[in-house]
C-alpha positions in Angstrom: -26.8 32.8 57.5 -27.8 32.4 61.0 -26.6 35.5 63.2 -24.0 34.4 65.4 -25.8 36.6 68.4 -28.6 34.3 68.2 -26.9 30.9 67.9 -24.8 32.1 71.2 -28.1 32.9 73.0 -29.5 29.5 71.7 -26.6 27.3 73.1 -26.4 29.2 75.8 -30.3 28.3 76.8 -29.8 24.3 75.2 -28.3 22.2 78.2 -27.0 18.9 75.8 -27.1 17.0 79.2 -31.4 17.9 78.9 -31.4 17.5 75.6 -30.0 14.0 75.1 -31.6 12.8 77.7 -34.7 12.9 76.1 -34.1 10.2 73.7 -31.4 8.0 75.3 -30.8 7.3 79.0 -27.7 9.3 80.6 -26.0 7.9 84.2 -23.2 10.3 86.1 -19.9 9.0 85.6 -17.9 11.8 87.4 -18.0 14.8 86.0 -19.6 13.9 82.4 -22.9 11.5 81.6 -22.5 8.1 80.2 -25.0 6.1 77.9 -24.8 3.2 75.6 -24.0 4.9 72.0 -27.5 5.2 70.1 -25.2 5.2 66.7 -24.0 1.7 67.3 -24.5 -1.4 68.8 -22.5 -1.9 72.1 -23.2 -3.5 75.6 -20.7 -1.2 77.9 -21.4 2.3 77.5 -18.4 4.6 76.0 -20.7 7.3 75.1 -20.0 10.6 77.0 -21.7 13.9 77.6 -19.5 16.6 79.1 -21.9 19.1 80.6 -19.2 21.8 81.2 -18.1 21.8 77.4 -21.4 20.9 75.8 -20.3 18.1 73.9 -20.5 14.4 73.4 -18.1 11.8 72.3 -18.5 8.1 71.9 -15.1 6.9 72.6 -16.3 3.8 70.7 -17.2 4.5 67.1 -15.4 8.6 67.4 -19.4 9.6 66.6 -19.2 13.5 68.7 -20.7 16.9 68.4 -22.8 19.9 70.0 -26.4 19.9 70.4 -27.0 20.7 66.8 -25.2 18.1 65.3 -26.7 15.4 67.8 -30.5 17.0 66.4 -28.8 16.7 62.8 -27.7 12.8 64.0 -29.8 11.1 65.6 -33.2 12.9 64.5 -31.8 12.8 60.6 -32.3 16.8 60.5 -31.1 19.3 58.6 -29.1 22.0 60.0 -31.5 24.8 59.7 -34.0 22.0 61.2 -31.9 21.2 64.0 -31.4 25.2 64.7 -35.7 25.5 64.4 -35.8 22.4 67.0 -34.1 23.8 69.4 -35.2 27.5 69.2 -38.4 25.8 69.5 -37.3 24.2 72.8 -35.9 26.9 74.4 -38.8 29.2 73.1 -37.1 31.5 70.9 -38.1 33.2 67.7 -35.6 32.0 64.4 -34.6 35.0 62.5 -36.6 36.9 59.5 -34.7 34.6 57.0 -36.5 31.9 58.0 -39.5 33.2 56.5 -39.0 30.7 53.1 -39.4 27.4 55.0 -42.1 28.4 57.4 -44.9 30.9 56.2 -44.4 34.3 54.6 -44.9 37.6 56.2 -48.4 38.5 57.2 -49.7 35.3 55.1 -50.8 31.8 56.2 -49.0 29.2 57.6 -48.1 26.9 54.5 -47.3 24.0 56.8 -51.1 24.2 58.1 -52.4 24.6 54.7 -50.5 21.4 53.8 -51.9 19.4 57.1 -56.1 20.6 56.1 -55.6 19.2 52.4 -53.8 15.8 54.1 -56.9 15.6 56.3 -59.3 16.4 53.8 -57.8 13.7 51.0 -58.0 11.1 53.9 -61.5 11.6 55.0 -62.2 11.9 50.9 -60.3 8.3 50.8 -63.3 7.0 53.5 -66.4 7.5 51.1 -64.1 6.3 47.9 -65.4 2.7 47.3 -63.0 3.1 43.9 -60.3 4.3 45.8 -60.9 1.8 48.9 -61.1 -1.6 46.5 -58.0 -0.1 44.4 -55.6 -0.1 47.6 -57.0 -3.4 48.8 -56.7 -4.7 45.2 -53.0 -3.5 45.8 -53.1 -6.1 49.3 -52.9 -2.8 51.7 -54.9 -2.8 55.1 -56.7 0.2 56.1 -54.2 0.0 59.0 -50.7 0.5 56.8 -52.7 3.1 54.9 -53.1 5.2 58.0 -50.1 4.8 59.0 -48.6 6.6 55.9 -51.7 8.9 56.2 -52.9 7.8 52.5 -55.9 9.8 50.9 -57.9 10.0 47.9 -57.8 13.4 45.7 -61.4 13.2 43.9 -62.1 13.9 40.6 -63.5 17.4 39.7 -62.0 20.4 39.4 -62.1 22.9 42.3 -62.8 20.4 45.4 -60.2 21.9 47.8 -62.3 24.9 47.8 -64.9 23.3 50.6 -61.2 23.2 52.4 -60.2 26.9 51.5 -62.6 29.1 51.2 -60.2 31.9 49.9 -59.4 29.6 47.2 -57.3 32.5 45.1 -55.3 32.5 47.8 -51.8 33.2 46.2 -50.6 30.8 49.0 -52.2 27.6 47.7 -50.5 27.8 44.6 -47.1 28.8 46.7 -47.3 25.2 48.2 -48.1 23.4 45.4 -52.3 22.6 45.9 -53.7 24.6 42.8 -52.5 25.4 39.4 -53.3 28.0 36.8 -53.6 27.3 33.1 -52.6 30.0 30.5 -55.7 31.9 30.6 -55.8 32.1 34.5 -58.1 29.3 35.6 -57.4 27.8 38.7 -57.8 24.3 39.4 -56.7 21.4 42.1 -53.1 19.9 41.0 -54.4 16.5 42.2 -57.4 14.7 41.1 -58.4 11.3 40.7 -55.1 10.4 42.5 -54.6 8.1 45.2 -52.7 10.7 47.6 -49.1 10.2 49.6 -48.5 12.6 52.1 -44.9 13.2 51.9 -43.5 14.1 56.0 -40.1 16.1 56.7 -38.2 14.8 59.5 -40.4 16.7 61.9 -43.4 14.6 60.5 -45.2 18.0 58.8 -47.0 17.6 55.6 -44.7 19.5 52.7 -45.5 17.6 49.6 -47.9 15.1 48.0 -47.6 12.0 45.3 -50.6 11.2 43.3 -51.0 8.2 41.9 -54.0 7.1 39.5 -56.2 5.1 39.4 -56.0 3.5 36.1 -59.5 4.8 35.4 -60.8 4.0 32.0 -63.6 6.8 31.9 -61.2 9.5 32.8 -64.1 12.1 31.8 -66.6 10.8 34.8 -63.2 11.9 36.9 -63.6 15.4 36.0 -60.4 14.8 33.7 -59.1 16.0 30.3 -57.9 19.4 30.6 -56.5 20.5 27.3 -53.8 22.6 29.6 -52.2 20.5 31.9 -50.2 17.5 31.7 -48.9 17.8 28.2 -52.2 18.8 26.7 -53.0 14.8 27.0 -56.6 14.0 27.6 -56.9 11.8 31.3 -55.6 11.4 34.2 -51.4 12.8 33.2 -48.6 10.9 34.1 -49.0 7.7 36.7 -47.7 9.9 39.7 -47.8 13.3 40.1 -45.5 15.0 43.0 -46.1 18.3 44.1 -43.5 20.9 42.5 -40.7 22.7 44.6 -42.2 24.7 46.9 -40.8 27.0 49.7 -41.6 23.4 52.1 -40.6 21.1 49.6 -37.1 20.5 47.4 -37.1 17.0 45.5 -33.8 16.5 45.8 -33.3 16.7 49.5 -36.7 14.3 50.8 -37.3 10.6 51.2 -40.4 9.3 50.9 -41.6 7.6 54.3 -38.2 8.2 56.2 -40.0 10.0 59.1 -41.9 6.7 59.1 -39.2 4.4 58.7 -36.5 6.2 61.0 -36.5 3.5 63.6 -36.9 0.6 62.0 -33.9 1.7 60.0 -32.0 1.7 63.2 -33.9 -1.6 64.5 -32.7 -3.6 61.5 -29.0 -1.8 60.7 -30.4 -0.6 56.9 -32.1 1.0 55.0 -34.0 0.1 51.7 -33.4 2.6 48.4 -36.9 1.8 46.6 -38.3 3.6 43.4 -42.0 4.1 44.2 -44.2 5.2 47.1 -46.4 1.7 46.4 -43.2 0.1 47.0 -42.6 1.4 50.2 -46.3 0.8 51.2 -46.1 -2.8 50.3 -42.7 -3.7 52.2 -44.1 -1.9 55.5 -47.8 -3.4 54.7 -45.4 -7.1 54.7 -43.2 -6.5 57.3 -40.3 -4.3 56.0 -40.7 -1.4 57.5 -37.3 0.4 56.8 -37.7 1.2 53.0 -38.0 4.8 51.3 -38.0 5.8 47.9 -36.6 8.6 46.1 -39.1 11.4 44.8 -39.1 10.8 40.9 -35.1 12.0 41.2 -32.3 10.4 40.7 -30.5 9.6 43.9 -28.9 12.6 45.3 -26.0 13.2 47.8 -27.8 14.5 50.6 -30.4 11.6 50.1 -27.4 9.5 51.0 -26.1 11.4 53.9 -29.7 11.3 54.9 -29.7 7.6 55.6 -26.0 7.7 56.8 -26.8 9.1 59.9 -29.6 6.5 60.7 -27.6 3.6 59.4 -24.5 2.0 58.4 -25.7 -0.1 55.3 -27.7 0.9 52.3 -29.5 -1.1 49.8 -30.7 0.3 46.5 -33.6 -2.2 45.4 -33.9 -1.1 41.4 -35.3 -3.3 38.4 -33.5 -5.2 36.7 -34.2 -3.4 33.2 -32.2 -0.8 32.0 -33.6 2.3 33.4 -33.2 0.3 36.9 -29.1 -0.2 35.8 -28.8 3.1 35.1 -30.8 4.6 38.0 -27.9 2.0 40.2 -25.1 3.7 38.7 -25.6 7.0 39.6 -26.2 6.1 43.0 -22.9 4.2 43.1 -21.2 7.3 41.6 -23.3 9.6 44.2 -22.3 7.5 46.8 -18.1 7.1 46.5 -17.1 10.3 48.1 -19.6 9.7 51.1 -19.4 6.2 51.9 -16.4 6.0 55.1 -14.7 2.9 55.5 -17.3 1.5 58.5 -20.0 1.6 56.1 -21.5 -0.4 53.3 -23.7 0.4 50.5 -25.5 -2.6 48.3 -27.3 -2.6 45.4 -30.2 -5.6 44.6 -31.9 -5.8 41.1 -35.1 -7.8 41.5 -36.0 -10.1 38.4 -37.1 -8.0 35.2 -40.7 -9.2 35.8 -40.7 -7.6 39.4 -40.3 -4.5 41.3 -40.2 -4.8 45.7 -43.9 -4.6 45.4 -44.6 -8.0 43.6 -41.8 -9.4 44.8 -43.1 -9.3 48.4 -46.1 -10.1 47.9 -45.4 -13.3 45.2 -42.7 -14.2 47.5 -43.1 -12.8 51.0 -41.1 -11.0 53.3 -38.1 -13.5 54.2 -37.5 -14.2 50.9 -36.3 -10.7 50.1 -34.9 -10.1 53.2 -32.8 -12.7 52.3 -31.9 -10.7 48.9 -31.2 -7.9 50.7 -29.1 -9.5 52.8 -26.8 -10.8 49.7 -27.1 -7.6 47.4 -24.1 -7.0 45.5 -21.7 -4.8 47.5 -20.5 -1.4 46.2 -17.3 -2.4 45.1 -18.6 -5.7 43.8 -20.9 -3.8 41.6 -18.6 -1.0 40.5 -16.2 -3.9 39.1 -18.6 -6.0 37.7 -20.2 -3.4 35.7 -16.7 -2.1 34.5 -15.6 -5.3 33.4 -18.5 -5.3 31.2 -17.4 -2.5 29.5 -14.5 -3.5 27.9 -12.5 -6.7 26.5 -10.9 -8.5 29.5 -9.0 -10.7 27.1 -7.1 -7.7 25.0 -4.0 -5.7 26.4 -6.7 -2.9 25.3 -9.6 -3.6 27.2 -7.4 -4.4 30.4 -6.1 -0.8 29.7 -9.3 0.6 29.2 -10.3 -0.7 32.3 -8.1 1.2 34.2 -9.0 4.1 32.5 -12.7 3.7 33.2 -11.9 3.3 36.9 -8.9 6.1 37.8 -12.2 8.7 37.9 -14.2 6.8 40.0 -11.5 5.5 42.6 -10.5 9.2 43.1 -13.4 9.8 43.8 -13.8 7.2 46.9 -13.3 8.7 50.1 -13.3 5.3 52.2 -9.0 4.6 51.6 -9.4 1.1 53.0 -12.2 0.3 50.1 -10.1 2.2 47.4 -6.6 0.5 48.3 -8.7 -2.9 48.4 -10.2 -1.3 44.9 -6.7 -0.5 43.8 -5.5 -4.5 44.4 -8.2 -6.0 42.4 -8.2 -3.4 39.5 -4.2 -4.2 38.7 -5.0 -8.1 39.6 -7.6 -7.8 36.7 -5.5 -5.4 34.8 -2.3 -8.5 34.7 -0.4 -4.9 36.3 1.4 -4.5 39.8 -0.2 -3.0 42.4 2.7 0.3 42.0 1.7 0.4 38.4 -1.8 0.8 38.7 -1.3 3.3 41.6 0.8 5.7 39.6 -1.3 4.7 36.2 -4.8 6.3 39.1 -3.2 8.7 40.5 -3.4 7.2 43.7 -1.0 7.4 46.7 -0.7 3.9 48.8 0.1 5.4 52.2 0.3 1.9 53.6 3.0 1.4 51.1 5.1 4.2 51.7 5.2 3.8 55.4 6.4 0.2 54.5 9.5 1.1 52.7 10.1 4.8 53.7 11.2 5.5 57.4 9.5 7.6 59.5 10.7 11.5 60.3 13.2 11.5 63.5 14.8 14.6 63.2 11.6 16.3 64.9 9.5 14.1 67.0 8.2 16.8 69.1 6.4 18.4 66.2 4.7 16.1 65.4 2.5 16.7 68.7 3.4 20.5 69.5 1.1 22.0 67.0 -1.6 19.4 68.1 -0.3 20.8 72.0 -0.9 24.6 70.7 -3.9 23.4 69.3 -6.0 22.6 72.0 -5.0 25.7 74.3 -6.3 27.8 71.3 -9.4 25.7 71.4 -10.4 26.6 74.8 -9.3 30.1 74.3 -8.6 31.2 70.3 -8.1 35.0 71.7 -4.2 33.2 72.8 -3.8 33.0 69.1 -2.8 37.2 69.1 0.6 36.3 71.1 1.7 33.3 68.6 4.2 34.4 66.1 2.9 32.2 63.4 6.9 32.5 61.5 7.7 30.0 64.1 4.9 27.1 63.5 5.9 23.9 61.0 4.0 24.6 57.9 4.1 21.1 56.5 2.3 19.8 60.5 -1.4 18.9 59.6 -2.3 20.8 62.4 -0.8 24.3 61.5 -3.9 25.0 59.1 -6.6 24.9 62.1 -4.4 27.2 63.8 -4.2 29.2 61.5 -7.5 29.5 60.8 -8.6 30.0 64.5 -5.8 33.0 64.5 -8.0 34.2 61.8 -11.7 33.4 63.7 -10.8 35.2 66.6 -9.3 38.2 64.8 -12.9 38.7 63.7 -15.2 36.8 65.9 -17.2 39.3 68.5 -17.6 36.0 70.4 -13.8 34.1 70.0 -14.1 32.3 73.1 -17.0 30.5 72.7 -16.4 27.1 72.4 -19.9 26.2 70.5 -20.0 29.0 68.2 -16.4 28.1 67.1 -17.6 24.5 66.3 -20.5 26.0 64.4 -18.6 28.7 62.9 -16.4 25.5 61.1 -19.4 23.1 60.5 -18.9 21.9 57.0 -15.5 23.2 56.5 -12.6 20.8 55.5 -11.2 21.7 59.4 -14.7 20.5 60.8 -13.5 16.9 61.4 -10.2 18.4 62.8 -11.8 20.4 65.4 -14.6 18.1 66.7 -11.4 15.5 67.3 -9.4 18.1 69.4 -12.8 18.9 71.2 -13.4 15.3 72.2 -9.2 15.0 73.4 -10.3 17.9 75.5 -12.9 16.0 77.1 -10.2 13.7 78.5 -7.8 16.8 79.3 -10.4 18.9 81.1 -8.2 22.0 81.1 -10.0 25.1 82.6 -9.5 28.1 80.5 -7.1 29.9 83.3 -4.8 27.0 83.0 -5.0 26.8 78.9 -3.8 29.9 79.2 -0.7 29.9 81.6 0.5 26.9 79.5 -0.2 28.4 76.5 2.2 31.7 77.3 4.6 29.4 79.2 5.2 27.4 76.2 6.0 30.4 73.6 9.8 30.4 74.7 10.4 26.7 73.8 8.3 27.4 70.4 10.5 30.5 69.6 13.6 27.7 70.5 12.4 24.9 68.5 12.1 27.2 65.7 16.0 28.8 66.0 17.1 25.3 66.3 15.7 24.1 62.9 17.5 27.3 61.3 20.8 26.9 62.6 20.9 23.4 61.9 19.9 24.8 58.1 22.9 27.2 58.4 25.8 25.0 60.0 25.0 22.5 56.7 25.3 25.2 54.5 28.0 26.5 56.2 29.6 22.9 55.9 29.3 22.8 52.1 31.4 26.0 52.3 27.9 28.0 50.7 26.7 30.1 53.3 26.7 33.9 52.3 28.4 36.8 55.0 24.8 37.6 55.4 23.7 34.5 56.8 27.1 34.5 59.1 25.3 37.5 60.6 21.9 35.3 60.8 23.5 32.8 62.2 25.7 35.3 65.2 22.2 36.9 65.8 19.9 33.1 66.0 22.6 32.2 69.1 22.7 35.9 70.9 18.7 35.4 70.9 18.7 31.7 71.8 21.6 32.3 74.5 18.4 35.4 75.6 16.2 32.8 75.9 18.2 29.7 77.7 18.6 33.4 80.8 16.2 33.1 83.5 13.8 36.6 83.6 
């Protein structure tokens, strides 16, 4: 973890007004800044930076946050990434346990390491007349192949060592440039490889993709080691990724997203391609928003990845098998992260194609025009079920609804899954009620339909949320709530508990930042970024949170006599209340008719 000490002295030194600034345009509007939301489309700005509460909110899609989670946003960053960012800004050091992602102690700098073999493999790719016709055989310019910073790994064994000099270094085999064989040989990972510099979302080098050439005389490439690759004589598999690294974890990178970040945004989606070729060919024709995964399935933070440059995804797969499959899980990665305001497709090209042929056979509007029509999550998720099992049978329609209550509990977006839930008991020859109790699924639109809503206590429904946002502002208040008197079944009474509990232990309870962070990721993270941006409205100064905070106590202690009385009288009206609550009962109205006394 991050020491709390240094994430204070951090946000104290990050001004958000300075920091948003530098990648959208900010006007005063009173007290706060105003800008045209750069996560959606919309001609009157409702996008607002408070400067006194370091915070933004965009009153028009609810996007809001600190200065981290702007970073984490808008620049697609990681957290830890977001934190480096803007210690880098401000000019401070990160702490010792950032040793893994950077460079270890008293070693080199991997990230450099990583940028010399890039530059090296591209000035190798400018005296390669093999490599040279091979990517123009592909159709790629010398211009899209700079763009991606492609290179050429030559054949041979030990060429990075005009690079490195110290070429035992243990660090070249930390980042993935060198390998050993059993008896302690040490080699180049890559040769003979057309080479993909793979970028983090600060543009560094972390990882390479090699892909061959196709070379029949693998032996005049320096090939055929007996240890490597399977023991196969050649060139290995078609492409070759670096391994995890301290820079580099599969599962969490895209292939050309620090390329494609803003014409993502420019065109309102991303393209899920399978190869780096792919992604090459659609920029090198036009479509310049497309990344691939890294030889890895899709993963959930590959998703969330593209989520906060876009709202609509489209996975581009072959049609074959391994393409079905490889659509499948991404569906099933995708249900618990896809909200409501976002849509995720899926395309399978003609068996004969992948993106690559296809643009270039049938050009760039032609499969933007697929793209466009791609099969839509839930679409696919019912077609493919539906395939599964005998529509026609009282069987297969039952099976079908056991093949979907999984998956739909697993949607998080309760517009898609109610919309889900209609078309699975249409399909099923079942009512809507049926198939929600046969899924485990509550239909809240339902319930409010036919169930009234709670009267007897309309005020607290909106004094825990009151409470709420005075212990925002100041948590340390929490010490004089009696927490006995709080409604336990309010959605609200969790966060206050919990900020009871942060403050108790917090060295820094007041701060409203390290509060935020302190709750990033938690199931009350959503909660507490909402009462943060109602506070921008409010604009209550801590003196006054706290007046009304202490003034208020009396009518919660009241509220809370009130509700057990009324509990007593109706047992006492049964003729089932015990001596002992008669005494309760004497004692609730001596301490009520206490409180109604002026001090």
């Amino acid at each position: 973890m991050i020491p709390d000490h240094f994430k204070q002295d951090l946000l104290n030194r990050t001004d958000i007004v300075d920091l948003i600034e530098r990648y959208v345009p900010l006007k005063k509007g009173g007290s706060n800044y105003l800008a045209c939301c750069p996560f959606h489309n919309e001609k009157s700005p409702s996008f607002t930076v408070s400067q006194t509460k370091q915070f933004y909110h965009c009153f028009g899609c609810g996007a809001h946050g600190d200065a981290i989670s702007f970073l984490m946003e808008y620049s697609g960053l990681g957290y830890i990434e977001a934190v480096r960012d803007l210690a880098d800004s401000a000019g401070m050091k990160m702490p010792e346990f950032e040793s893994r992602a950077s460079k270890p102690e008293a070693g080199p700098d991997l990230y450099e390491m990583m940028k010399q073999a890039a530059l090296y493999y591209r000035e190798q790719l400018k005296v390669s007349p093999v490599a040279i016709e091979y990517l123009k055989g592909r159709g790629l310019t010398g211009k899209v192949a700079a763009h991606f910073g492609i290179g050429y790994a030559p054949g041979g064994w030990q060429n990075l060592q005009a690079v490195f000099p110290q070429y035992q270094d243990k660090s070249l085999r930390d980042c993935g440039l060198v390998v050993e064989n059993d008896s302690g040989r040490r080699y180049d990972r890559f040769r003979d490889r057309i080479m993909f510099p793979i970028l983090n979302q600060r543009g560094s080098v972390i990882a390479f993709g090699g892909r061959v050439l196709e070379r029949k005389d693998a032996a005049a490439a320096g090939e055929g080691n007996p240890h490597e690759d399977g023991g196969k004589d050649g060139g290995g598999p078609k492409y070759l990724n670096s391994p995890e690294t301290p820079l580099f974890e599969k599962g969490r990178e895209l292939y050309g997203l620090a390329q494609a970040r803003m014409p993502i945004r420019a065109a309102g989606r991303a393209v899920v391609v399978e190869g780096y070729m792919d992604v090459v060919a659609l920029a090198q024709h036009g479509i310049e928003y497309a990344v691939a995964t890294l030889g890895t399935a899709t993963s959930a933070t590959h998703v969330q990845k593209l989520f906060r440059q876009t709202d609509e995804i489209v996975f581009c797969f072959d049609g074959d098998a391994a393409g079905r499959r490889a659509a499948w899980h991404a569906l099933e990665v995708s249900l618990p992260l896809v909200p409501d305001h976002k849509t995720v497709r899926f395309l399978f090209l003609p068996e004969e194609h992948d993106p690559d042929s296809y643009v270039r056979a049938h050009g760039k509007d032609a499969l933007e025009t697929l793209l466009r029509q791609g099969m839509l999550l839930s679409e696919y998720l019912v077609e493919e079920l539906r395939g599964r099992v005998q529509m026609d049978t009282s069987e297969g329609r039952s099976r079908l609804i056991h093949e979907a209550k999984p998956l739909l509990k697993r949607l998080s977006a309760p517009g898609l899954q109610l919309q889900l839930l209609k078309r699975f008991a249409e399909l099923s020859d079942i009512t809507q009620q049926d198939a929600a109790h046969l899924l485990q699924i509550k239909v809240a639109s339902q319930a409010r339909q036919h169930i009234p809503p709670r009267q007897e206590r309309p005020l607290a429904q909106s004094f825990e949320r009151w409470l709420l946002k005075r212990l925002m502002i100041n948590p340390a208040l929490g010490r004089h709530l009696p927490v006995a008197h709080l409604d336990p079944d309010h959605a609200d009474t969790p966060g206050i508990l919990a900020l009871i509990e942060y403050a108790r232990h917090s060295p820094h309870p007041n701060s409203e930042a390290l509060l935020i962070d302190h709750f990033r990721g938690s199931e009350l993270e959503k909660l507490f970024n909402q009462v943060r941006s109602e506070l921008m409205v409010l604009n209550l100064t801590p003196e006054q949170a706290e007046a009304e905070f202490l003034d208020a106590l009396p009518n919660l202690e009241r509220r809370c006599i009130h509700e057990r009385l009324t509990r007593l009288r109706l047992r006492a009206a049964q003729g089932s209340i015990t001596p002992g609550e008669i005494a309760d009962m004497d004692g609730l109205l001596k301490r009520l008719s206490a409180l109604a006394r002026p001090i």
